[in-house]
N, C-alpha and C positions, 0 to 999 in steps of 0.2 A: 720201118722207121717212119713212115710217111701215115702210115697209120696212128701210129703215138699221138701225131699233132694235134688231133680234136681232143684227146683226151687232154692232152700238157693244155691247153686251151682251157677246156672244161675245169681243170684244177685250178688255173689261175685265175678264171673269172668265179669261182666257187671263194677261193683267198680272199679277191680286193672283195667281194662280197661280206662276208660272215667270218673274215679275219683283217678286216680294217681299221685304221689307225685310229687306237685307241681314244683318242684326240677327240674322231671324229662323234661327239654326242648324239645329235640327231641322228644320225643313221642306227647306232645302238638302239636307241629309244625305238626307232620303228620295227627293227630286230626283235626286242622285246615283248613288243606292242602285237609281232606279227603272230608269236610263238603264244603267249599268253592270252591273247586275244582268242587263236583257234582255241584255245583249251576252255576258253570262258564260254566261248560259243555249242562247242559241244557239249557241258552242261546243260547250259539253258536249254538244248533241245531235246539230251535224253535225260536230264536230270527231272525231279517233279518236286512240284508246290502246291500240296493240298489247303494249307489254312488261311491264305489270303486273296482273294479272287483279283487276279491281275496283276501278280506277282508273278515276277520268270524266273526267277534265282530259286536258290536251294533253302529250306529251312528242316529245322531239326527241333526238337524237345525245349531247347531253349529259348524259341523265338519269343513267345509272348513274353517272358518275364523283361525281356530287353523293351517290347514296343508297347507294354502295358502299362507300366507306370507314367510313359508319358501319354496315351489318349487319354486315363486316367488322370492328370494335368493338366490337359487341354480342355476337360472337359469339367474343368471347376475345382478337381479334386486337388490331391498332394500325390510327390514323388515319392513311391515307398522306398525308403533305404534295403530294405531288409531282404530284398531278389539281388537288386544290383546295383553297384555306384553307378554315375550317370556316364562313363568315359563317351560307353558307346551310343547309349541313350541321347547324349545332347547331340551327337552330330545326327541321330535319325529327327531331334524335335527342331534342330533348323528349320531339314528339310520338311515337316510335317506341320510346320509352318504357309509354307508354300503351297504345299502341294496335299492331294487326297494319299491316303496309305498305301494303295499299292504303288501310285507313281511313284512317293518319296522314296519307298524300300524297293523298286527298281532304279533310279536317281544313284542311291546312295552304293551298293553293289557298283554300278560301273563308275562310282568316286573309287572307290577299291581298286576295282584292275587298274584304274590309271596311277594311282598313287603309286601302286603297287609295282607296273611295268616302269612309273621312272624309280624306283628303289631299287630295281637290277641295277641299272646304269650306276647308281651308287655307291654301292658294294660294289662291285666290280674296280671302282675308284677306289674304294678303299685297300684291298688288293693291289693293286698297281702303284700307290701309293708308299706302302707299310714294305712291301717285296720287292717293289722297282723292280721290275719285268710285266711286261708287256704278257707273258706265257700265264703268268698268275690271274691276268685280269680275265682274256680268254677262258681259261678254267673254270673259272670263279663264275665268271658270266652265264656260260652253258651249263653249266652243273645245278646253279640256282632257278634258272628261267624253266630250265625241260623240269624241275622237279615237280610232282605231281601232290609233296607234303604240302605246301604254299598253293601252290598254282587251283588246289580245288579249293579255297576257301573265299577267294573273289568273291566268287559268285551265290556263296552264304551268307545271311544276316548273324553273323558270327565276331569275333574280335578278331580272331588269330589272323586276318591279312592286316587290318592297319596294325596289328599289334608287333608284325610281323618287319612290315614298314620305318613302323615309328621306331623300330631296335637298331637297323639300318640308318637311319639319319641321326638320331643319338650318336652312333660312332663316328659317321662323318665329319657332323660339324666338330667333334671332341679333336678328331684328327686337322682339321679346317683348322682350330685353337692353335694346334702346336705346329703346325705350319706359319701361321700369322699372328699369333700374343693378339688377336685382336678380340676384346673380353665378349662381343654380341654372339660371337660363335658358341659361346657358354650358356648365354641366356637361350638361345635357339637349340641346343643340344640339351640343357634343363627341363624345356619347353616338351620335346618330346619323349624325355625321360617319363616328367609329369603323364603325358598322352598315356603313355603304356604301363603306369602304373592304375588310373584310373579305368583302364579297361582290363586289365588284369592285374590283382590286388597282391598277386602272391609274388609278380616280380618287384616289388615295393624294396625292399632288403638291397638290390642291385642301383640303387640310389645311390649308396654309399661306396661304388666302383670305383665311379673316376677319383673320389677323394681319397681311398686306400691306393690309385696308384700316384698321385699326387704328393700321398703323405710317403709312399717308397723313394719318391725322386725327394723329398726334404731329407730323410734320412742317409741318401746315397751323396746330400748337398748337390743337387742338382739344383733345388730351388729354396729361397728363402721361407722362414715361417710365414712370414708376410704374405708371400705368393702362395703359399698352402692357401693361407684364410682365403685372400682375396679371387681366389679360382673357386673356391668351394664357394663360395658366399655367393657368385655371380652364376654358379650353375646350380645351386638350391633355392635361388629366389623363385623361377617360375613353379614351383612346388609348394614353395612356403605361403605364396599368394594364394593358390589357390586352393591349397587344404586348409589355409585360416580359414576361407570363404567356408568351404564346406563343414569343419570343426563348428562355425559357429553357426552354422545351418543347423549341424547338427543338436549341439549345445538345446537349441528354443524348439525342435522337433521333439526330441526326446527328452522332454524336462530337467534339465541341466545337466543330462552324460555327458561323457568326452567321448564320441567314438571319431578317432582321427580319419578310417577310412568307411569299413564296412563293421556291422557288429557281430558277422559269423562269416567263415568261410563258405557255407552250404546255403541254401537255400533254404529261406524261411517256412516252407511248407511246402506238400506235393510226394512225401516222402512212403514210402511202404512202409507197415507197422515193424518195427525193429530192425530196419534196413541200417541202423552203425551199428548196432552188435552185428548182425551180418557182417558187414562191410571190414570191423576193425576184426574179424575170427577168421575171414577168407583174405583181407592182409597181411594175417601174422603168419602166413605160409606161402606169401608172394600170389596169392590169388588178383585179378583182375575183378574190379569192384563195379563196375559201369554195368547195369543190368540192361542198360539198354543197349545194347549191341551183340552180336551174335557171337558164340563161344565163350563167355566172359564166363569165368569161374564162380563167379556166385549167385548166375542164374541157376546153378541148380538145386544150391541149399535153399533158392526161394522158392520153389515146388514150379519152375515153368520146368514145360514140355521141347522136344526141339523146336523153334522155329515161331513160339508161340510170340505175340505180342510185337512180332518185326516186320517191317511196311520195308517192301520192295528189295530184300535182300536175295543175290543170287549164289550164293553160298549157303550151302545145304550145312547146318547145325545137327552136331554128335553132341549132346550135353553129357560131361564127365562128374562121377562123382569126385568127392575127395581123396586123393591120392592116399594110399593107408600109410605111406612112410607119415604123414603128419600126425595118425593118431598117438594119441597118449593114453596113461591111466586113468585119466577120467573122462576119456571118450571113444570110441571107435566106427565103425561103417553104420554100426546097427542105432546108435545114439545118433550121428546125424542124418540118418534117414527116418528119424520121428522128429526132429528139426524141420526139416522138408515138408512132410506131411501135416505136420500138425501149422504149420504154419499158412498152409492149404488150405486148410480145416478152419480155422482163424479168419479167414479173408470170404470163403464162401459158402462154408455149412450152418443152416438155421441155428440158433442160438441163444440166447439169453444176453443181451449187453454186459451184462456184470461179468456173465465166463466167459465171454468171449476176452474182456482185458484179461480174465483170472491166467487164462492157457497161454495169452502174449506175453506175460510174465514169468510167467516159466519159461517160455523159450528164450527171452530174453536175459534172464537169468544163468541157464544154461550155457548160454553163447558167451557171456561175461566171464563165466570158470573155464569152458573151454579154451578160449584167447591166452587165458593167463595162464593154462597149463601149457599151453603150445612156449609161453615167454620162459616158464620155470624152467620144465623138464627138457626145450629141448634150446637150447640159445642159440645153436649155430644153427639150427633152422630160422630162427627169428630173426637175428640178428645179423643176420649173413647171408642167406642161402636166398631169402625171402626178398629182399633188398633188390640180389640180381637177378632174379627172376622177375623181378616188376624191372628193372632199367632193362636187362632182355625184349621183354614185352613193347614197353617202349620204343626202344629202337627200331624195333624190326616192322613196325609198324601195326600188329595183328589186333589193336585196339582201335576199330572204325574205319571210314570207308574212303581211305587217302588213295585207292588203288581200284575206285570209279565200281569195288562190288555190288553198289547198289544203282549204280547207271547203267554198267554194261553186261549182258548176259557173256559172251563171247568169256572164254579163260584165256585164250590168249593175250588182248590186250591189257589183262590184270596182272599178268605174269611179268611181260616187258617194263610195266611201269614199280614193281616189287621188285624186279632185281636191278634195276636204274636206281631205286632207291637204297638196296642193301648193298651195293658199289659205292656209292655216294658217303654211306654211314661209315662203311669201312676206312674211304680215304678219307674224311674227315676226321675220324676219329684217329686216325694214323697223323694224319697231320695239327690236329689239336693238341697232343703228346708229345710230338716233335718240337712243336709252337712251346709246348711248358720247357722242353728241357734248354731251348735257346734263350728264350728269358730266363731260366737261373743263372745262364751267365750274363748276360747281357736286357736289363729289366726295362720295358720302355711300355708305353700305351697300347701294345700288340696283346699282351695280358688281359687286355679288356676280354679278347673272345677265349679264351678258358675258362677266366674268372666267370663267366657270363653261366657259359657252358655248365662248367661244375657247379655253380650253385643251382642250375634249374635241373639236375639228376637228384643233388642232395637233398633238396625238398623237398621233389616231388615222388623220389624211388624212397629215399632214407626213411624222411622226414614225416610226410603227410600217406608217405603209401598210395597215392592216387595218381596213377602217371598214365593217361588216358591218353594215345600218339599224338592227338592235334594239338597237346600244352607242349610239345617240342617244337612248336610251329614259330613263336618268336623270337626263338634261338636258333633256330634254323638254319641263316644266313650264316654265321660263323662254322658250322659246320661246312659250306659251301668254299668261303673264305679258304679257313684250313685246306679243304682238299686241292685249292690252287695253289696254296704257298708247299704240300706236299709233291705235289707234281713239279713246280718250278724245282724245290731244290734236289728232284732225281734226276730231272734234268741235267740241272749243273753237275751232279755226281757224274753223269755221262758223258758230259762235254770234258770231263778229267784225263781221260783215256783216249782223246783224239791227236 
């Protein structure tokens, strides 16, 4: 017995620790700070930064197109629309203001972890708030801080952490609203609606959230039409202000277009020769479209070898062909292995300019009939099957490097931080289900993280086909959420039987 008491010690100073009253902010905040910080830390030191000299953070394929339009600006030119809207461009041209390039884009990184470590504290609130338990916020809190989907994007010049951020405070102040009718919380919740639509374009559509749950409580006469207007109006201004700005930026940029945000989803150049037929022929059977990451399925209709063209990957690549359940009558194994090839052949054997487009057009040709036979002949491959094979892919994370395989050689530590994550996915998703079936009876603002949730699968698995893991990253936080309101109420099923 006498032995126990260090331990019963040990547990209760481990409690007031890292299960303290929920109240208590700052202590959380350093909680946060302590856990995401180490993880920010060990990036920076086994992570790498080839392209900007004194830089410590992480970057990827997409860096220049973020920090180039603005040196590009700074240095007399114009902002090119056509890579990227400025979301995340204006907060690096502040600081590049200030400072030389590598400071700004070390600067702006740990503006990230910090935003980023009080946006636990947040969510968590918001948990606590929506659940009223104390067990949800706990949950909610650790499930989101130890995840390794969020937590490695700090320390990239990336969107997905403020993106990730700004989704988090959006709900808050929404919820802030309906605690207090006071209308700034609208304006402040609009504010970062705005944020995270200009750093990602495709969550744009999720604008019109709060006003479809707003218009459910007019309908349910919870609120007047009046209050419909007046709530929408006061949480689409900070939007309206500043996509007028940019509408008419655009307007005198591009000789009187309208492009309200961006004028394509992809990027305006940089592309492999018939990389969308590629792209839309290895979708239409749930293939994995990102050529730049290792096992993606349609590196190998584009003639790479294992392992070719990838910096610092510790994951040894089995490039597969096309699975033959996909072919059809007008294609099979042997038809896309002269795809492959000729496509090879196209990119690096002497040539004649003229055939060399003449033979890209036959593959591209090709790739257009085959797509549309895979649509014809097989539909519940297309339409179905292909769908959840890209949200699979998704989830589980096997599109990029959320799980440190290009940081750390060791498979151990990549194993514990995969199955931390497909624990996570599970209760979340178990709890975001549960979340839907209690608002059919019962419809209140809690709706926001489904609604959030289901439109960013339907778009990006259904819709566009490109569901690359890190665009689940600023939805993230509702999956965290759910998995705490999941756990509080098994809880309560438990506490039924005492």
């Amino acid at each position: 017995m006498i032995l126990l008491i260090p331990f019963k010690l040990t547990l209760k100073m481990i409690s007031k620790i890292f299960f303290t009253n929920p109240e208590k902010w700052p202590k959380w905040f350093l909680i946060a700070l302590l856990v995401k910080g180490t993880f920010f830390a060990v990036m920076l030191k086994m992570g790498f930064s080839e392209d900007i000299k004194g830089f410590w953070g992480g970057t990827n394929g997409d860096l220049f197109s973020y920090i180039d339009p603005i040196e590009n600006l700074l240095a007399g030119g114009n902002y090119n629309i056509d890579n990227r809207i400025p979301g995340y461009a204006a907060c690096y041209f502040l600081l590049r203001l200030l400072f030389t390039q590598a400071v700004a884009c070390n600067v702006l990184i740990f503006i990230q972890l910090l935003v980023a470590v009080v946006s636990v504290t947040y969510l968590a609130k918001i948990a606590r708030i929506w659940f009223r338990s104390d067990l949800a916020f706990y949950v909610t809190f650790y499930a989101y801080v130890f995840s390794s989907l969020t937590n490695i994007f700090d320390h990239y010049l990336l969107t997905e952490s403020f993106a990730a951020s700004s989704v988090i405070f959006w709900t808050y102040f929404l919820v802030k609203f309906e605690q207090t009718n006071q209308k700034r919380y609208l304006v402040v919740s609009g504010a970062f609606m705005t944020f995270l639509i200009f750093l990602k374009p495709v969550h744009a559509p999720m604008l019109g959230i709060a006003s479809l749950v707003w218009g459910i409580y007019f309908l349910q006469k919870k609120i007047t039409f009046k209050q419909l207007i007046q709530r929408s109006a006061f949480f689409l201004l900070p939007f309206l202000v500043v996509d007028g700005a940019w509408i008419v930026r655009n307007y005198n940029y591009y000789n009187g277009a309208f492009v309200p945000i961006s004028k394509s989803m992809w990027h305006a150049e940089g592309w492999p020769p018939n990389f969308f037929q590629m792209a839309d022929f290895t979708a239409a059977w749930g293939g994995d479209i990102n050529f730049g990451l290792p096992k993606n399925d349609i590196r190998w209709i584009m003639g790479f070898e294992n392992d070719q063209y990838l910096r610092h990957w510790f994951v040894h690549e089995q490039i597969q062909p096309v699975p033959s359940y996909v072919y059809t009558s007008k294609f099979n194994g042997d038809s896309l292995f002269w795809i492959r090839k000729e496509s090879q052949r196209t990119l690096y054997d002497t040539m004649p300019e003229t055939e060399r487009l003449r033979r890209r057009e036959i593959v591209k040709q090709k790739l257009i009939a085959y797509t549309n036979a895979i649509r014809t002949e097989k539909p519940f491959l297309y339409y179905v099957r292909a769908p959840l094979r890209i949200a699979y892919r998704f989830f589980i994370g096997v599109s990029g490097s959320h799980f440190l395989e290009d940081v750390v050689q060791a498979e151990w530590p990549r194993k514990i931080l995969f199955y931390y994550h497909l624990i996570l996915v599970s209760l979340g998703s178990l709890g975001m289900a549960l979340l839907l079936y209690t608002q059919l009876r019962s419809f209140n603002l809690q709706s926001v993280a489904w609604l959030s949730g289901a439109y960013t699968v339907l778009i990006l698995c259904v819709v566009l086909r490109h569901a690359e893991t890190r665009y689940l990253a600023p939805v993230w936080p509702f999956w965290s959420l759910c998995a705490g309101f999941l756990v509080k109420q098994f809880w309560r099923f438990l506490t039924l039987f005492k």
